[in-house]
NUVO-560321 format. One record per atom (N, C-alpha, C): atom name; x, y, z; residue number from 0. Coordinates in Angstrom, 3 decimals. Atoms other than C-alpha are relative to their C-alpha. Last residue first. Layout:
! NUVO-560321
+------+----------+----------+----------+-----+
| site |       xx |       yy |       zz | pos |
+------+----------+----------+----------+-----+
|   CA |        X |        Y |        Z | NUM |
...
+------+----------+----------+----------+-----+
This chain:
! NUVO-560321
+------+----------+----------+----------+-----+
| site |       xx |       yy |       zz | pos |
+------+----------+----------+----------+-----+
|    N |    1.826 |    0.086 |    0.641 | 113 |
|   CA |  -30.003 |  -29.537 |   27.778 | 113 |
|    C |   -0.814 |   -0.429 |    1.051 | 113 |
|    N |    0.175 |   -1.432 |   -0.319 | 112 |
|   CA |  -26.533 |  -28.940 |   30.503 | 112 |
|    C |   -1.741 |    0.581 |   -0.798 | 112 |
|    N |   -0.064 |   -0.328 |   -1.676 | 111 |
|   CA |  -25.906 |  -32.422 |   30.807 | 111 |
|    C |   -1.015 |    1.519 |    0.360 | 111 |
|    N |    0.986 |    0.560 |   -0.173 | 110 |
|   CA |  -26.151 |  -32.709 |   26.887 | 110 |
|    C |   -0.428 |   -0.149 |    1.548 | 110 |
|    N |    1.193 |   -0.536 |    0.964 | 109 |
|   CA |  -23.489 |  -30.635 |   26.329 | 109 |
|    C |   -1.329 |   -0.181 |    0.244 | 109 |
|    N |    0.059 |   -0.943 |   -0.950 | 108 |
|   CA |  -21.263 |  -32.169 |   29.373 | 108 |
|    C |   -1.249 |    0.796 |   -0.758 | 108 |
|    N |    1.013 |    0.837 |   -0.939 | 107 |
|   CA |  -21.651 |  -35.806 |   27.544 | 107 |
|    C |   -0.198 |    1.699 |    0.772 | 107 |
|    N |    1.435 |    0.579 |    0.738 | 106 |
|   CA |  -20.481 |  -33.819 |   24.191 | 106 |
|    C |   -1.138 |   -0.799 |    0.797 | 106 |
|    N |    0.857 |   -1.290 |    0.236 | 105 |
|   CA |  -17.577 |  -32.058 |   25.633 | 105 |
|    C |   -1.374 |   -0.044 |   -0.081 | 105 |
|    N |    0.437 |   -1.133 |   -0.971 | 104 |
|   CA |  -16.337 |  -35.264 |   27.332 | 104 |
|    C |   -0.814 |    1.083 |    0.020 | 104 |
|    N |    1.124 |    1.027 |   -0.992 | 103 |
|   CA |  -16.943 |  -37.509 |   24.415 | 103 |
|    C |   -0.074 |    0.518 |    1.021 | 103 |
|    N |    1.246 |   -0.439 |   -0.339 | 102 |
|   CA |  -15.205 |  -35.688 |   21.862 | 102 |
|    C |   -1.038 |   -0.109 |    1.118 | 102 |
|    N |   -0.065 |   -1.395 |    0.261 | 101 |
|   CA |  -11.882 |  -36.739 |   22.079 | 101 |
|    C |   -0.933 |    1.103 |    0.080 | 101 |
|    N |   -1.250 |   -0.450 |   -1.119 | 100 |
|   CA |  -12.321 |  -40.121 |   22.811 | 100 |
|    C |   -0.016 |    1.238 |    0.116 | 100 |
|    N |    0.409 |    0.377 |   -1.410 |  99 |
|   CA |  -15.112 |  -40.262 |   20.672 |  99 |
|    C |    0.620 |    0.380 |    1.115 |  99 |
|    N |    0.292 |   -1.424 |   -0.478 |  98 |
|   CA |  -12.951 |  -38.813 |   17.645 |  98 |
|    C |   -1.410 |    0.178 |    1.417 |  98 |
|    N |   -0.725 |   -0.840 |   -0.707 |  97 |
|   CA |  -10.827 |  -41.887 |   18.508 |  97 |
|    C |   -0.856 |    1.790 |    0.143 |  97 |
|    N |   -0.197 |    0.124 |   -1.935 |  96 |
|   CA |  -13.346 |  -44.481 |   18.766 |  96 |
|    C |    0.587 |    1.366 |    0.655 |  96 |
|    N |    1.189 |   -0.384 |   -1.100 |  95 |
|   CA |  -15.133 |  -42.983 |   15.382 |  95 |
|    C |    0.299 |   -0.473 |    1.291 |  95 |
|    N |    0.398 |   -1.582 |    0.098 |  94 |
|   CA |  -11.668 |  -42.787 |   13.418 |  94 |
|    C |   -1.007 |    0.067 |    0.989 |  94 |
|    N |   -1.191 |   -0.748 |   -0.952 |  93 |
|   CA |  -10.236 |  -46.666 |   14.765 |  93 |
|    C |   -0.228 |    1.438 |    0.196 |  93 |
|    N |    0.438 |   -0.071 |   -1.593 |  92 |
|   CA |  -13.626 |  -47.965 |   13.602 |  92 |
|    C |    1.086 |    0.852 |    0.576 |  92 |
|    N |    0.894 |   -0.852 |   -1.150 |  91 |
|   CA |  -13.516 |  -46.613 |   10.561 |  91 |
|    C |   -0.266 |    0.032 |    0.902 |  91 |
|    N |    1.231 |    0.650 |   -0.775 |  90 |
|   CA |  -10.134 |  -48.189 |    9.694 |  90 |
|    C |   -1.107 |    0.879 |    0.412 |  90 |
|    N |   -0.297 |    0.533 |   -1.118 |  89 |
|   CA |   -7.109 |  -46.069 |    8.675 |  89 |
|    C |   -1.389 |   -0.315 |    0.167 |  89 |
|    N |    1.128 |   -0.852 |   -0.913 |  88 |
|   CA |   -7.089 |  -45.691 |    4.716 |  88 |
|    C |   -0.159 |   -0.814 |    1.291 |  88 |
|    N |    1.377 |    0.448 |   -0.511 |  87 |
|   CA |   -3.737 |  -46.932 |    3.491 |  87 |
|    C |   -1.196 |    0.231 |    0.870 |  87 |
|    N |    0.239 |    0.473 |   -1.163 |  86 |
|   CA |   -1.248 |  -44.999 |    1.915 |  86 |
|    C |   -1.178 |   -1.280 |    0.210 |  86 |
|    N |    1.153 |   -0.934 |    0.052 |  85 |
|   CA |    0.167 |  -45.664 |   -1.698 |  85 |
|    C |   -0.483 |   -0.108 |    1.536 |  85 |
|    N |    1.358 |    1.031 |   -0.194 |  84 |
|   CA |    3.513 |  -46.799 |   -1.368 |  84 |
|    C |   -1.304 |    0.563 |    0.174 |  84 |
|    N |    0.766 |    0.730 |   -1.299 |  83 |
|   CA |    5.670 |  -44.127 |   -2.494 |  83 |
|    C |   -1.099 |   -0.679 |   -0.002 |  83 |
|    N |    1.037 |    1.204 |   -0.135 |  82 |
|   CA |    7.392 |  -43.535 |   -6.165 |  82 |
|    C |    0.096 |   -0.546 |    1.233 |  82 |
|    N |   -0.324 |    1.072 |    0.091 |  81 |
|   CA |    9.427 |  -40.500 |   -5.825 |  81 |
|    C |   -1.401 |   -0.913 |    0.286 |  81 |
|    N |    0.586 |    0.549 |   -1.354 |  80 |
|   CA |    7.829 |  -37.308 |   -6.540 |  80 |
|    C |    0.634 |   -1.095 |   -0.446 |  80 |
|    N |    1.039 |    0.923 |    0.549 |  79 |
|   CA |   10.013 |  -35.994 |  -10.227 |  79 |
|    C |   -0.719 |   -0.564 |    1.979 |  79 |
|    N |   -0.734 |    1.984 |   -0.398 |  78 |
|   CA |   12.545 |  -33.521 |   -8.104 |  78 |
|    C |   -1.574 |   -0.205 |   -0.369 |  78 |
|    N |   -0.106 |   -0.185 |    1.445 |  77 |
|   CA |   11.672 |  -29.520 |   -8.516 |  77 |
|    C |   -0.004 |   -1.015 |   -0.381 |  77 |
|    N |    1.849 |   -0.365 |    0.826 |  76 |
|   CA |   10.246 |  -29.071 |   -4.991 |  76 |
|    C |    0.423 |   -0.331 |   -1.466 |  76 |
|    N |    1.210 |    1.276 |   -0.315 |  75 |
|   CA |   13.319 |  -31.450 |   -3.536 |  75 |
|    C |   -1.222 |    0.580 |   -1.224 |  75 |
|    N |   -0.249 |    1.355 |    0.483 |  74 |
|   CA |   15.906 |  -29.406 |   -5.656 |  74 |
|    C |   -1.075 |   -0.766 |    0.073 |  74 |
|    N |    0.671 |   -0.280 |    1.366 |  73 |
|   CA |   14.200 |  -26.063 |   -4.550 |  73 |
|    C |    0.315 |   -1.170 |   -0.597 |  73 |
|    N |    1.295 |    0.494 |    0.157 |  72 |
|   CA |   14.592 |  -27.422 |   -0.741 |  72 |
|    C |   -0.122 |    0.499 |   -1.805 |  72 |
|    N |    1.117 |    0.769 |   -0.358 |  71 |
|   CA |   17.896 |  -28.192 |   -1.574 |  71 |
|    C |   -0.854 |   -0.356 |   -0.450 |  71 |
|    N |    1.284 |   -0.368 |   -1.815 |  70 |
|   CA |   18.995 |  -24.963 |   -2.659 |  70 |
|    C |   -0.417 |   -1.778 |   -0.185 |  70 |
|    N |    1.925 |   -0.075 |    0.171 |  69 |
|   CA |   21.468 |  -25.328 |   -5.793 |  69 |
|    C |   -0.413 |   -0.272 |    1.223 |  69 |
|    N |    0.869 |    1.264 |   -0.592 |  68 |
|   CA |   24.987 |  -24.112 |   -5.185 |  68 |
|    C |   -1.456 |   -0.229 |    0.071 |  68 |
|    N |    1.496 |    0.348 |   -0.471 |  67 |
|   CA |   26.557 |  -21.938 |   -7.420 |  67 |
|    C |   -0.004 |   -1.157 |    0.987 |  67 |
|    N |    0.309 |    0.360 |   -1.891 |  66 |
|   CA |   30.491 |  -21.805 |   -6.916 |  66 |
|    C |   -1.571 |    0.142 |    0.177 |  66 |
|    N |   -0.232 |    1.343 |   -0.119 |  65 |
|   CA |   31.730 |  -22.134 |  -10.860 |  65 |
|    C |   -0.802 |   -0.343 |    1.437 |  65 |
|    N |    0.784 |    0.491 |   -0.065 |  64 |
|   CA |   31.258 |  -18.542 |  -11.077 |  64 |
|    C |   -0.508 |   -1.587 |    0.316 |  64 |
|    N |   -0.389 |    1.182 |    0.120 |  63 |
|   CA |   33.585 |  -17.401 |   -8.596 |  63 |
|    C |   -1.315 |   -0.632 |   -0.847 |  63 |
|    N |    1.524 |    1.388 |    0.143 |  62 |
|   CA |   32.992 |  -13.882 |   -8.781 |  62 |
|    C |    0.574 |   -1.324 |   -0.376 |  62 |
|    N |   -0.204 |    1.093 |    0.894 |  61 |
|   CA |   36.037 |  -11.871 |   -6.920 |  61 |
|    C |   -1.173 |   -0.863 |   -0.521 |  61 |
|    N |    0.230 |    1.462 |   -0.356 |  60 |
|   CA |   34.466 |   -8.966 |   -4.705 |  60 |
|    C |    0.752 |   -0.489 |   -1.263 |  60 |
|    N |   -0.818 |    0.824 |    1.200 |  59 |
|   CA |   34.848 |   -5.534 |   -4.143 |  59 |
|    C |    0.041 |   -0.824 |    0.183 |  59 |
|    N |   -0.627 |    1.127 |   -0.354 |  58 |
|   CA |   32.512 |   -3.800 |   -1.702 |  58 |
|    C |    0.286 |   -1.061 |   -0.882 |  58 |
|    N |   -0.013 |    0.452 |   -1.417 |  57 |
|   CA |   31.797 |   -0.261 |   -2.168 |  57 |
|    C |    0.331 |   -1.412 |    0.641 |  57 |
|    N |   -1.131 |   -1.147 |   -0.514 |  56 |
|   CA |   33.101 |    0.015 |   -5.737 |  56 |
|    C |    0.020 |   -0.145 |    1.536 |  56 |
|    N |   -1.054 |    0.327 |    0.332 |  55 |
|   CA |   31.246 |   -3.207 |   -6.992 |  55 |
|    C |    1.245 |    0.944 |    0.658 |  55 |
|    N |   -0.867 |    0.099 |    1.263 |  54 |
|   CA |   28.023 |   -2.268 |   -5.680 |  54 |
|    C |    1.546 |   -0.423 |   -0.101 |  54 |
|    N |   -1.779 |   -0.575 |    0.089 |  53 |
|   CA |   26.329 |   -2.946 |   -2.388 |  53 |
|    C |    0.497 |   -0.349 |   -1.296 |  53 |
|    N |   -0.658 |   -0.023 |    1.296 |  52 |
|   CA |   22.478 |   -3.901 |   -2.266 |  52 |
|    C |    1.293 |    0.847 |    0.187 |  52 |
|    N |   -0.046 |   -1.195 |    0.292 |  51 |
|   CA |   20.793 |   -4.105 |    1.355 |  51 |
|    C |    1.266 |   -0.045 |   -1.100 |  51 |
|    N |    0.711 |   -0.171 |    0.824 |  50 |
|   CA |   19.136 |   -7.049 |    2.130 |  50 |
|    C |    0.110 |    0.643 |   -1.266 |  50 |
|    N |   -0.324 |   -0.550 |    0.877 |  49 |
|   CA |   21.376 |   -9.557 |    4.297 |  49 |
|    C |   -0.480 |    0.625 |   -0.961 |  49 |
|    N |   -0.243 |    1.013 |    1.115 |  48 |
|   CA |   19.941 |  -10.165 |    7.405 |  48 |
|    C |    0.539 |    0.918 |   -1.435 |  48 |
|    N |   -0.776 |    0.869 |    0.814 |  47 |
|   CA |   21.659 |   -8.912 |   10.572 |  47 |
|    C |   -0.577 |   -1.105 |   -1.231 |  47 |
|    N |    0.639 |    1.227 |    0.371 |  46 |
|   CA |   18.951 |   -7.413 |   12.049 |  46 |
|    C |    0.553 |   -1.006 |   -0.120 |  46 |
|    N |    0.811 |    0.018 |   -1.553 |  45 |
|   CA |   20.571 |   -4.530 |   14.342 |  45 |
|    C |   -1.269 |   -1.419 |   -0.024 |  45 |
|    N |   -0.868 |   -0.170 |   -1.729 |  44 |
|   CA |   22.366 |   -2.802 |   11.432 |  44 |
|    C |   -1.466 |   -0.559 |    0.993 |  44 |
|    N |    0.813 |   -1.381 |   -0.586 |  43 |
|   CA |   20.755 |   -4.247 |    7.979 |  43 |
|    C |    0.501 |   -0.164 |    1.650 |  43 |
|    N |    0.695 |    0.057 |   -1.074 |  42 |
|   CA |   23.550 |   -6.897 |    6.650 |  42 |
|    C |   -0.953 |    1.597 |    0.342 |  42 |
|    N |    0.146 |   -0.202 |   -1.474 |  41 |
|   CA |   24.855 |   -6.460 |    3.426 |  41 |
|    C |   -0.730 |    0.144 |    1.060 |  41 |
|    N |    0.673 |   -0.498 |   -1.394 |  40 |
|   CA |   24.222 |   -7.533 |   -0.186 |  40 |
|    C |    1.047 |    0.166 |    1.272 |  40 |
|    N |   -0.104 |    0.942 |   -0.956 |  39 |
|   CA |   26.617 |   -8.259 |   -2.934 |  39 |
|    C |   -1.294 |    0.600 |    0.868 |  39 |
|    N |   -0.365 |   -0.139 |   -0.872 |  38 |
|   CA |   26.392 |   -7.286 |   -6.701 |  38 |
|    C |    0.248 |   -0.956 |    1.351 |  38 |
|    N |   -0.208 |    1.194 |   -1.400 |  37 |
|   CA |   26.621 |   -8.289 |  -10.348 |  37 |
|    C |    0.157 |    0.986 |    1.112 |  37 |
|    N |   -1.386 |   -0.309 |   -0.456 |  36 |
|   CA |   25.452 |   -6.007 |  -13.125 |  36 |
|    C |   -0.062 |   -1.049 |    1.371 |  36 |
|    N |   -1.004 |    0.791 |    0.700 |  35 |
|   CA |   22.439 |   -7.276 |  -15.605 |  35 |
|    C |    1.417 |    0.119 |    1.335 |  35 |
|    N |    0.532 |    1.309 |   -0.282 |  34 |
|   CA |   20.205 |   -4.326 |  -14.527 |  34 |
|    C |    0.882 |   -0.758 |   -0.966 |  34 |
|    N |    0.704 |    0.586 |    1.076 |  33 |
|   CA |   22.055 |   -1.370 |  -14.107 |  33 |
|    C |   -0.428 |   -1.533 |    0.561 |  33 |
|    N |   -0.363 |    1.196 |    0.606 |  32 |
|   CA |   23.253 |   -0.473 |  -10.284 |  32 |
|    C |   -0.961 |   -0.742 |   -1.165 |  32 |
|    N |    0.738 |    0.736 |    0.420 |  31 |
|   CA |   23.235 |    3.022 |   -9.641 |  31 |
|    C |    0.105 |   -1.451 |   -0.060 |  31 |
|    N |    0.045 |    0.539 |    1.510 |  30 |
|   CA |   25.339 |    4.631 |   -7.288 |  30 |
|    C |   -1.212 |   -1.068 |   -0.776 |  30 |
|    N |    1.411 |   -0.797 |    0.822 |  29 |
|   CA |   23.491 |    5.539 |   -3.867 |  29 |
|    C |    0.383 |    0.085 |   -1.330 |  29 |
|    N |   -0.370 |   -1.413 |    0.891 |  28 |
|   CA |   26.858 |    5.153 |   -1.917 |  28 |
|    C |   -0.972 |    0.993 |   -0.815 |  28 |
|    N |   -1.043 |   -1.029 |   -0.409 |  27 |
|   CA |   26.163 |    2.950 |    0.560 |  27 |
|    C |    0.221 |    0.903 |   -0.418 |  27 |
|    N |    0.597 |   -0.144 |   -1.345 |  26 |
|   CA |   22.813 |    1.099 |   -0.490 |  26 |
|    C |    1.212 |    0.835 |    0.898 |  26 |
|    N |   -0.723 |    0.524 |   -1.382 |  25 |
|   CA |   23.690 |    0.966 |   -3.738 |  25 |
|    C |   -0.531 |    0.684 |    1.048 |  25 |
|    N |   -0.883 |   -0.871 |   -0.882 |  24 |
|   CA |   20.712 |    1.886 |   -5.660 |  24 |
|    C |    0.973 |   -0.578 |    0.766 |  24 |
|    N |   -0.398 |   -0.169 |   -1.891 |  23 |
|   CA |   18.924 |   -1.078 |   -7.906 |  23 |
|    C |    0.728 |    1.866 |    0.375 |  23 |
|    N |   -1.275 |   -0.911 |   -0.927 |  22 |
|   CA |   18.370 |   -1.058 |  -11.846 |  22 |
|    C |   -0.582 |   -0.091 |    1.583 |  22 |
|    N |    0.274 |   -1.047 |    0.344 |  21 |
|   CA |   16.342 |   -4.746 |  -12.692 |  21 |
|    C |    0.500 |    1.423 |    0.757 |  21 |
|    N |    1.200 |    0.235 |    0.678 |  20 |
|   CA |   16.818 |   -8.334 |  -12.456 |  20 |
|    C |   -0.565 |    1.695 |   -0.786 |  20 |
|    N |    1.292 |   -0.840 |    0.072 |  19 |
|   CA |   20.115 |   -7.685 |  -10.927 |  19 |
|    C |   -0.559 |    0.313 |   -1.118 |  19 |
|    N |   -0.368 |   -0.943 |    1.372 |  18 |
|   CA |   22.978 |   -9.979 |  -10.875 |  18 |
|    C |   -1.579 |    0.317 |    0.277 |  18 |
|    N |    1.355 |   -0.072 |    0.459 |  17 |
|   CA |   23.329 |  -11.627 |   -6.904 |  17 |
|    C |    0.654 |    0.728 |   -1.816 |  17 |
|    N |   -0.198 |   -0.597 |    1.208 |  16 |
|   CA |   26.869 |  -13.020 |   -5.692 |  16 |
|    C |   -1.180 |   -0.009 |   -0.471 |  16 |
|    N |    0.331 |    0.828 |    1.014 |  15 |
|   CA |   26.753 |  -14.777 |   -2.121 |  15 |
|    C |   -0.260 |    1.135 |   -0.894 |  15 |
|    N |    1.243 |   -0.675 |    0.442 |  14 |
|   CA |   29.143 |  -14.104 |    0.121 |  14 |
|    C |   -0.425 |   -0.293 |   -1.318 |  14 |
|    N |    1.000 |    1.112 |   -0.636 |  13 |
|   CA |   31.868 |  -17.021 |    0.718 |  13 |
|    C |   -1.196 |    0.901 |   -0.327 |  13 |
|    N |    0.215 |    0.727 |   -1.319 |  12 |
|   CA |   34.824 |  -14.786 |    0.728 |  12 |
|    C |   -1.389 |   -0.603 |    0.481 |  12 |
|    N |   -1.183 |    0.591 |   -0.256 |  11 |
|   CA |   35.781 |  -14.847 |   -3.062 |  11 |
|    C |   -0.301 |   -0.428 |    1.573 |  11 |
|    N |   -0.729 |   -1.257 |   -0.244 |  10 |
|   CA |   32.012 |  -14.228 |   -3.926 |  10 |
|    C |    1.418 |   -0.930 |    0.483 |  10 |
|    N |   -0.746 |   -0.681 |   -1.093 |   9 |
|   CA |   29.756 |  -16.783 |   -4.681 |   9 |
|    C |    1.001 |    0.948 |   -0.119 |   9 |
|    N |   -0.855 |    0.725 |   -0.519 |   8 |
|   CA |   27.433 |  -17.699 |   -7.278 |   8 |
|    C |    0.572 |    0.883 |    1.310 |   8 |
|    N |   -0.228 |    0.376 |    1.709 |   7 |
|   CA |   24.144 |  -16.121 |   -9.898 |   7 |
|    C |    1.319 |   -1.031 |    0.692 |   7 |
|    N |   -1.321 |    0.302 |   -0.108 |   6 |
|   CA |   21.574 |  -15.513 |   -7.101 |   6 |
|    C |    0.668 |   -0.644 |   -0.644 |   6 |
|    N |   -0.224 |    0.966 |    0.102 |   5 |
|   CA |   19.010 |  -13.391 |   -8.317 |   5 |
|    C |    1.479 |   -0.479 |    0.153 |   5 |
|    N |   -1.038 |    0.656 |    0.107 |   4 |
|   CA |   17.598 |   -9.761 |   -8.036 |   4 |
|    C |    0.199 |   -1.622 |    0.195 |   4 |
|    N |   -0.703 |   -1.050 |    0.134 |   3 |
|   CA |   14.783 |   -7.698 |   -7.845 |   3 |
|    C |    1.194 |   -0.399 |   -0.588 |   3 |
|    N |   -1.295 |    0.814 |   -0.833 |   2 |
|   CA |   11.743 |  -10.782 |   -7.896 |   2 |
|    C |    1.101 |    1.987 |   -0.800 |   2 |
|    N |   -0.735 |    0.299 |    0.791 |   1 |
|   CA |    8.464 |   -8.931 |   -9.120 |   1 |
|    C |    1.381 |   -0.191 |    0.577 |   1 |
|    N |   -1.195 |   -0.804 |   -0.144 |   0 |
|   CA |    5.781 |   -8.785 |   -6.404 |   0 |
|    C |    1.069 |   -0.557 |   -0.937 |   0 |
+------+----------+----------+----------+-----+
């Protein structure tokens, strides 16, 4: 699926400022929105997430570009792996007691029943 839009900053009241990947519909009015043009989203009634494309006329905004904020998690996924201690493989005995443990009921009842 080809991404529609992207988030470019914020809006004067904190909403977040998309520019579109490719033409849209406002979602109020049914104006176009070229690709390149900045909008906002709004909430879908009864979901409240934000999906639904609003143009410049229906809801006027200030672009702050300066107000990106980078995501986090895309930071972490994008971030060199930090150098961790390599693990260490847990003992074979500790694996065959525990999948014993675990097993050992099903497996005495199994054989109960041959």
């Amino acid at each position: 699926m080809n991404a529609v839009s992207e988030i470019v900053g914020r809006a004067d009241k904190g909403t977040a400022v998309y520019r579109a990947l490719r033409p849209l519909l406002c979602a109020t009015c049914g104006a176009g929105i070229n690709e390149g043009a900045l909008f906002t989203r709004r909430k879908v009634k009864g979901i409240g997430v934000r999906i639904m494309p609003q143009c410049r006329e229906c809801a006027p905004f200030t672009f702050e570009p300066g107000a990106k904020k980078e995501s986090d998690l895309l930071r972490s996924l994008l971030a060199e792996p930090a150098a961790s201690p390599p693990k260490r493989p847990a003992p074979e005995k500790n694996i065959n007691e525990e999948v014993a443990r675990r097993l050992g009921p099903a497996l005495r009842r199994k054989k109960e029943r041959q």
